[in-house]
C-alpha positions in Angstrom: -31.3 -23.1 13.0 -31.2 -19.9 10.8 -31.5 -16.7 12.8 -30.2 -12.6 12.3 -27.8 -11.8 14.9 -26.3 -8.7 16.3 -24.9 -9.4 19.9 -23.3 -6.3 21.5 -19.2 -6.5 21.6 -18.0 -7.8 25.0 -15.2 -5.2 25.9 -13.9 -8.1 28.2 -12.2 -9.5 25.1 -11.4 -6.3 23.7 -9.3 -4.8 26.3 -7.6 -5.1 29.8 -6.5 -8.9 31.8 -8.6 -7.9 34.5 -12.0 -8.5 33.5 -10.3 -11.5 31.4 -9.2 -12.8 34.5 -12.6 -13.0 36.2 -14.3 -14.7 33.1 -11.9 -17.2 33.4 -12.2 -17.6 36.9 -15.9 -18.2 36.4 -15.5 -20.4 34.2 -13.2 -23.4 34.5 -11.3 -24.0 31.1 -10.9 -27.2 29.6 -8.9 -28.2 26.0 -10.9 -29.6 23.5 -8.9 -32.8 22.5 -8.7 -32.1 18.6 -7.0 -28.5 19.5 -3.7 -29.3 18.4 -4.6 -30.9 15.2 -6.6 -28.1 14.3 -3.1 -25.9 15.1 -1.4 -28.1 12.5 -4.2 -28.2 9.7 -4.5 -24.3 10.1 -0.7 -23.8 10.1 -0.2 -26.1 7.1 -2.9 -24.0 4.7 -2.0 -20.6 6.2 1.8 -21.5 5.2 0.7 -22.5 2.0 -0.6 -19.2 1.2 1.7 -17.4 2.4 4.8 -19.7 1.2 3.4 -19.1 -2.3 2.7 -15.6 -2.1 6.0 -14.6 -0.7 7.8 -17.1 -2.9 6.2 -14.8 -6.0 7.5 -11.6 -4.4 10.7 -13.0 -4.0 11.0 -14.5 -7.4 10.0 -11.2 -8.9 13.1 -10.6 -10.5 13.2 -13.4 -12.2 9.3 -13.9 -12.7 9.9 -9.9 -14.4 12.5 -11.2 -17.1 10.1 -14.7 -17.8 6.8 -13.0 -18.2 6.6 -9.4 -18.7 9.7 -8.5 -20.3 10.2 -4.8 -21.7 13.4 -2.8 -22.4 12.9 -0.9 -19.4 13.7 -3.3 -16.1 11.9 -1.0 -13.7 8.9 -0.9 -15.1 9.1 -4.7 -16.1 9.4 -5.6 -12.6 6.6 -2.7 -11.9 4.5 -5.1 -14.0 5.4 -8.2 -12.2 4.3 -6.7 -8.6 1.1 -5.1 -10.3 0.2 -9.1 -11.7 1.0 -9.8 -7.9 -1.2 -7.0 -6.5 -4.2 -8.0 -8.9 -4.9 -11.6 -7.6 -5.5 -9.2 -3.8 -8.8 -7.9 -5.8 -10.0 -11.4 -5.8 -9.4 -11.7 -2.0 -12.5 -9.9 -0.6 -14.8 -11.8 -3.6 -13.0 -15.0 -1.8 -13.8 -13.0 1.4 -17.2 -13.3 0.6 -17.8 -17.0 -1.0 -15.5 -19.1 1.1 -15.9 -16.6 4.7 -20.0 -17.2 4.1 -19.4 -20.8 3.2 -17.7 -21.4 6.8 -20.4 -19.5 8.2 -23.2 -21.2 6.6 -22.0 -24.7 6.1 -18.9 -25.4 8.4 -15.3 -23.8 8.8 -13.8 -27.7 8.1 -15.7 -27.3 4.9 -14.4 -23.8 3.9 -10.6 -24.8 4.7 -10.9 -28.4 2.4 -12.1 -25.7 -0.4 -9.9 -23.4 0.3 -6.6 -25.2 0.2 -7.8 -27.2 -2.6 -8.3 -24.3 -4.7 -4.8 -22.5 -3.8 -3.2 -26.3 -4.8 -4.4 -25.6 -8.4 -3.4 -21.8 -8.6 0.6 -23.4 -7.8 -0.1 -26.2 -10.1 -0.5 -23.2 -12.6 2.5 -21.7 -11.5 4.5 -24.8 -12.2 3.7 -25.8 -14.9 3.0 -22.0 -17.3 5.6 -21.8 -20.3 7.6 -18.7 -20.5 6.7 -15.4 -22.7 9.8 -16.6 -25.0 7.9 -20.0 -25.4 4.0 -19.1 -26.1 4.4 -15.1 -25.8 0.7 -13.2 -24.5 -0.3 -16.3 -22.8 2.6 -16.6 -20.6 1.6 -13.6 -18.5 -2.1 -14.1 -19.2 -1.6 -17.7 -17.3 0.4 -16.7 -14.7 -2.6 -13.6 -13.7 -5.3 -16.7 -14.1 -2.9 -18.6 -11.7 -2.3 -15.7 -9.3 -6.5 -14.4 -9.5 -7.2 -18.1 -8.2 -5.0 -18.0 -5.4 -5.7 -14.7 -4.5 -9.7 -16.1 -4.1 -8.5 -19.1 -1.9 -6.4 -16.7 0.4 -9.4 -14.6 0.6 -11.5 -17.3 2.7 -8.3 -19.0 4.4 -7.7 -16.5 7.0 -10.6 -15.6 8.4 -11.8 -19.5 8.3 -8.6 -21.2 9.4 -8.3 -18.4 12.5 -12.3 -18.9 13.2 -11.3 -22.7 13.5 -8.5 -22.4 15.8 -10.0 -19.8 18.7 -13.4 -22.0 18.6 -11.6 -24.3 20.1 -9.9 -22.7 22.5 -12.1 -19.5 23.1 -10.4 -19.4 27.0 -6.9 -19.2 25.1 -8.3 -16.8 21.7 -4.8 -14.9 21.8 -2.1 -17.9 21.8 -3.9 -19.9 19.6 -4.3 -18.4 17.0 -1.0 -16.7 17.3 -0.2 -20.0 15.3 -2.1 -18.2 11.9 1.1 -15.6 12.5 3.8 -18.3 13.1 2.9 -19.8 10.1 3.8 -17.1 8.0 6.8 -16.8 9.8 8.2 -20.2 9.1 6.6 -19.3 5.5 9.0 -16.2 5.3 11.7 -18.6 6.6 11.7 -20.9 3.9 10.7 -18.3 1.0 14.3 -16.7 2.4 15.7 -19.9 2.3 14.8 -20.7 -1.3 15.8 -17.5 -2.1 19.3 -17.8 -1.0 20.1 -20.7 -1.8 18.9 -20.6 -5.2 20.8 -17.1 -6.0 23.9 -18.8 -4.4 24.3 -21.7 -5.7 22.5 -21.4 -9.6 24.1 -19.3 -12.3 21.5 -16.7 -13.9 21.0 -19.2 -16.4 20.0 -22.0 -14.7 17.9 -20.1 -12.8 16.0 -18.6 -15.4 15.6 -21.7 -17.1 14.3 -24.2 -14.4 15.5 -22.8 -10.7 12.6 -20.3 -10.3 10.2 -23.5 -10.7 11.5 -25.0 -7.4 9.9 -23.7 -4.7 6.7 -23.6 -6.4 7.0 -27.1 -6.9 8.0 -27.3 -2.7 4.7 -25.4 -2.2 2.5 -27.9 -4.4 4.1 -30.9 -2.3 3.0 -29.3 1.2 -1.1 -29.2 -0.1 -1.8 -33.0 -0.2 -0.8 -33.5 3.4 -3.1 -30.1 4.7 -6.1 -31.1 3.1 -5.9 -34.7 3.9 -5.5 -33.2 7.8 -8.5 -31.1 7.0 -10.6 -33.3 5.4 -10.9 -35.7 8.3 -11.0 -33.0 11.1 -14.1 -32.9 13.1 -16.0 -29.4 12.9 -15.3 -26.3 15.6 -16.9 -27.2 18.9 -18.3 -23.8 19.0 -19.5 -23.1 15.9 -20.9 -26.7 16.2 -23.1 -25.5 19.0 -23.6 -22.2 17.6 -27.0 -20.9 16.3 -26.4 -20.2 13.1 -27.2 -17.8 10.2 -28.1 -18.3 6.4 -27.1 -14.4 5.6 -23.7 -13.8 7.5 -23.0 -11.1 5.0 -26.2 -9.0 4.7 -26.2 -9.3 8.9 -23.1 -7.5 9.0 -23.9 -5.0 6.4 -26.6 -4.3 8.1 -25.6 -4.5 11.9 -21.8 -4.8 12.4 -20.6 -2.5 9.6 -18.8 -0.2 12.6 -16.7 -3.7 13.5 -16.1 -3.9 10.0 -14.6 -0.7 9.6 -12.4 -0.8 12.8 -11.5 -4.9 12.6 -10.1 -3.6 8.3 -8.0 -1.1 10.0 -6.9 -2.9 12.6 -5.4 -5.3 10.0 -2.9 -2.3 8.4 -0.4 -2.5 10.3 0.2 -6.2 10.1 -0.1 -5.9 6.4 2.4 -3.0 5.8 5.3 -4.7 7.8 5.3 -8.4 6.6 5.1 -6.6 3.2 8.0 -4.1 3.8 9.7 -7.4 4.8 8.7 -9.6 1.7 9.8 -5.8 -0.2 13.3 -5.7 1.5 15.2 -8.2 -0.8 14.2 -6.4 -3.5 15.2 -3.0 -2.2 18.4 -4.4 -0.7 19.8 -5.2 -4.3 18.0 -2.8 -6.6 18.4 0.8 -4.2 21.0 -0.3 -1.8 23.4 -2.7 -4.1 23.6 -5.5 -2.5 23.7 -9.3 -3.3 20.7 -11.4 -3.7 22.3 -13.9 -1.2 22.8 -11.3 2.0 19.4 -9.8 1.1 17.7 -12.8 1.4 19.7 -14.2 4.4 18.7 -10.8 6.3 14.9 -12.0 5.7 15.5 -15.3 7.4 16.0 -13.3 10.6 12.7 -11.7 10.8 10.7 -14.6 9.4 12.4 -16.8 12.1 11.7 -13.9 15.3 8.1 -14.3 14.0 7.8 -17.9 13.8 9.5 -18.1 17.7 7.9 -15.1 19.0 4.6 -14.7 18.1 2.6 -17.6 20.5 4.3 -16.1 23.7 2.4 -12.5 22.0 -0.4 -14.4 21.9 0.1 -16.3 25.4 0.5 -12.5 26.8 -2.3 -10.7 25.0 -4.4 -13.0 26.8 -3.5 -11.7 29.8 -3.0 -8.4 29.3 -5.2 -7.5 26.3 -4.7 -7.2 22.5 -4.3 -3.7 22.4 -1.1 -2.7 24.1 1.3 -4.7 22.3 -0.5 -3.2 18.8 0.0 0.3 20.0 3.6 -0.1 21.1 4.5 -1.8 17.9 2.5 0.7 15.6 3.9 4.0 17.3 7.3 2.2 17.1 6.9 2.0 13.6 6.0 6.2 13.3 9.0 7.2 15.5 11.9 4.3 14.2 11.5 3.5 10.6 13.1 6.9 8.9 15.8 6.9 11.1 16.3 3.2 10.6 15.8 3.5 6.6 18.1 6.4 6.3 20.9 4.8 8.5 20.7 1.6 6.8 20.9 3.9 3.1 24.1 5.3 4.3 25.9 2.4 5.7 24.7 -0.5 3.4 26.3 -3.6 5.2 25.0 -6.9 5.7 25.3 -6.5 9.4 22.7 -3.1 9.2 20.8 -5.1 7.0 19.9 -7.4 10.0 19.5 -5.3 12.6 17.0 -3.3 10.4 15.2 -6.9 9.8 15.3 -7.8 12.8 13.9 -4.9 14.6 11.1 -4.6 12.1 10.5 -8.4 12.5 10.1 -7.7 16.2 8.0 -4.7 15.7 5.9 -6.8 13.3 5.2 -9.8 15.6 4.0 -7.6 18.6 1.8 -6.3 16.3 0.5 -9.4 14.0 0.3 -12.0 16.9 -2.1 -10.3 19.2 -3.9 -8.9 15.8 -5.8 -12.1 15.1 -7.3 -12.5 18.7 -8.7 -8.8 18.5 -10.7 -9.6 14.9 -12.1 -12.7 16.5 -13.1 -10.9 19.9 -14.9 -8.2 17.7 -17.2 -10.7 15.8 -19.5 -13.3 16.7 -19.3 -16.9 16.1 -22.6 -16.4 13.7 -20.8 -14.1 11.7 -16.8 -14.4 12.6 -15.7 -16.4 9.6 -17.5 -13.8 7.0 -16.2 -10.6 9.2 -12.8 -11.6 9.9 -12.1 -12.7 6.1 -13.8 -9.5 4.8 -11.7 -7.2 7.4 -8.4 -9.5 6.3 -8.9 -9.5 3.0 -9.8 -5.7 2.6 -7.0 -4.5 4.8 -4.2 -6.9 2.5 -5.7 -5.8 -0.8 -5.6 -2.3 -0.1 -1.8 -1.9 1.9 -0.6 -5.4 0.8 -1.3 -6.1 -3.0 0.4 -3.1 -3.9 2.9 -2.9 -1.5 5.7 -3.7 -3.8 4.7 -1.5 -6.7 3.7 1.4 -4.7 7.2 1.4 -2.9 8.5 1.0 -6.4 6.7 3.9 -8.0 7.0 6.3 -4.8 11.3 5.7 -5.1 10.9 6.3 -8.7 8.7 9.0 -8.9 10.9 11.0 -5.8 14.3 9.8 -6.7 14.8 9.0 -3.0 15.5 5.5 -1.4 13.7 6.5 1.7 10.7 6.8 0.3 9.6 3.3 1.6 9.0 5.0 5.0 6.5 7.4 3.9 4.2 4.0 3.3 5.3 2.1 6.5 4.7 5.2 8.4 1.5 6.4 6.8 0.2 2.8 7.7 0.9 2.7 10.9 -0.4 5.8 11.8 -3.9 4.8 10.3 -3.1 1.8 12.7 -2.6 3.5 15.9 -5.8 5.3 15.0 -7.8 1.6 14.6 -6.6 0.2 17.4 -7.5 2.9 19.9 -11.1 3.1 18.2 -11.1 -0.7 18.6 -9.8 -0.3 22.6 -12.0 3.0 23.4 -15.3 3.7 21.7 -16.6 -0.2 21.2 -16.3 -0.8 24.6 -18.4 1.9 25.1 -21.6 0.5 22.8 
């Protein structure tokens, strides 16, 4: 059945454990059986985006030399993180086609597309001659490669999070607290790949074939998530959902206010896993470090998010989403210039994790209870299409450009700290979101 709908936001979900508590007292809560396979198929499709998104950022050096090579390295490798940013303008069309698809047809359908399509973006990847080898199309392949991923990402999120808290909509927070985990262990092995391949392969080698690696990793890890996918059953509660044939024009015209709130909500989360997919590069190109320490330093946050982000979750489902994001976003105001600028004047390895490692603890209170709130503020007849478009927005705008506006701002004010100006301009747009999101909806 077809229908328009607008429910009112319940502030229950929202906010404070003791109204949460009484729900749940009213109503007994039992698992649905396929919960932890849909865990596993979401994890394995959200860690494939982000594997081969952060393996790009990471690669960027390299990737610079390959495929946009100029006499002037800066703005070579300026070129390789705008190619990167571009594919994020694809996200919201991806938003759009894949979050309405979920919405329409079925969120098992959406992720089988989805993680199909991001399989053939890699496959591009692998397989694209250098600029040396077939000059303009080098680049040209590698944007087609990155524009196609970018429009599977777009409808990954917001379907694959839709699929995991309809099956456990008693447990929203540690659910899908997995979604964040996932990138974790994706920033984990990115880090990994990184260090290894710095360490242990001469320029050369590198260059010529080592780069291709962890692309190739990435392509292996599809086949097994969308086999998983394609023989999951559908989300019991989107199964038993009314549904609607215009999820997009019902929140344009109804839930634009959630939209608005739900994007900004999603900053935060955005600006630090980027300043942490950033920091390799900044360790060896501002700070003068090695390739190897800067990358071993990323393991540590990757790996505090993959451990520590279902026990946010677990929590914010007791004690609301909101607290954790405000602690970790006015965190980030009051502790990232003096980190940055302690870090610039002692540039160690051992600094370099404990800068990591607090941001990847500030990050994971953040991101983990993050996905809960988008899913509390939307509707099951609209939650795939709202969550993807307030994702996807949110990571084009603060994300896809993350690494070039850095770039340009430490160019353009000959000062290394200049990467705090964007972590702390984002989280104060952050703090501002998430007390909209904890104050005035609660009172419509």
């Amino acid at each position: 059945m077809s229908t328009s709908v607008s429910p009112s936001i319940n502030p229950r979900n929202i906010n404070t454990s003791s109204n949460t508590k009484t729900a749940a007292a009213q109503e007994p809560y039992k698992q649905h059986p396929q919960t932890w396979r849909a865990v596993i198929s979401s994890s394995i499709g959200n860690a494939l985006e982000w594997f081969d998104v952060l393996i790009y950022s990471a690669m960027a050096v390299t990737i610079a030399k390959l495929f946009f090579p100029t006499e002037n390295q800066t703005v070579s490798l300026m070129i390789t993180f705008a190619t990167f940013g571009v594919s994020f303008f694809m996200r919201p069309l991806g938003a759009i086609v894949i979050g309405s698809y979920s919405d329409r047809v079925g969120r098992k359908a959406a992720l089988t597309l989805s993680i199909l399509l991001m399989m053939i973006g890699t496959l591009l990847i692998v397989i694209m001659p250098t600029y040396a080898q077939i000059g303009l199309w080098a680049p040209a392949g590698i944007v087609i490669a990155r524009l196609l991923q970018g429009f599977s990402a777009g409808g990954e999120f917001g379907s694959s999070t839709a699929f995991l808290v309809e099956h456990a909509p008693h447990r929203r927070g540690f659910f899908s607290s997995w979604q964040v985990a996932s990138q974790g262990a994706s920033i984990v092995l990115a880090a990994v790949f990184g260090a290894v391949l710095a360490s242990q392969l001469s320029t050369d080698q590198l260059e010529s074939w080592g780069w291709r690696i962890p692309f190739i990793f990435g392509l292996l890890i599809g086949p097994a998530g969308y086999y998983i996918r394609k023989n999951l059953e559908e989300s019991p509660e989107f199964a038993h959902a009314e549904t609607t044939s215009t999820p997009l024009r019902d929140i344009m015209q109804n839930q634009k206010m959630r939209l608005f709130i739900g994007t900004g909500s999603v900053i935060m989360a955005t600006v630090s896993v980027y300043l942490v997919v950033y920091m390799p590069t900044y360790a060896v190109k501002q700070l003068g470090m090695t390739s190897t320490a800067a990358f071993s330093a990323t393991i540590l946050a990757g790996m505090m998010m993959m451990f520590l982000s279902p026990l946010v979750g677990h929590l914010s489902d007791k004690y609301g989403r909101t607290p954790f994001m405000l602690c970790s976003s006015v965190l980030f105001v009051l502790l990232t210039y003096p980190l940055f600028a302690w870090l610039s004047m002692n540039p160690t390895f051992i600094n370099l994790l404990l800068v990591q490692g607090v941001v990847g603890f500030l990050m994971t209170m953040y991101f983990a209870a993050m996905p809960a709130l988008l899913s509390d503020i939307f509707p099951v007849q609209t939650r795939g299409t709202g969550m993807s478009l307030c994702y996807n927005i949110g990571v084009m705008v603060f994300g896809g450009f993350a690494g070039l506006t850095i770039t340009w701002l430490i160019a353009a004010t000959d000062n290394k700290l200049a990467v705090t100006f964007y972590v702390i301009f984002g989280a104060v747009l952050s703090v501002i979101a998430t007390l909209a999101a904890r104050y005035k909806l609660r009172m419509r």
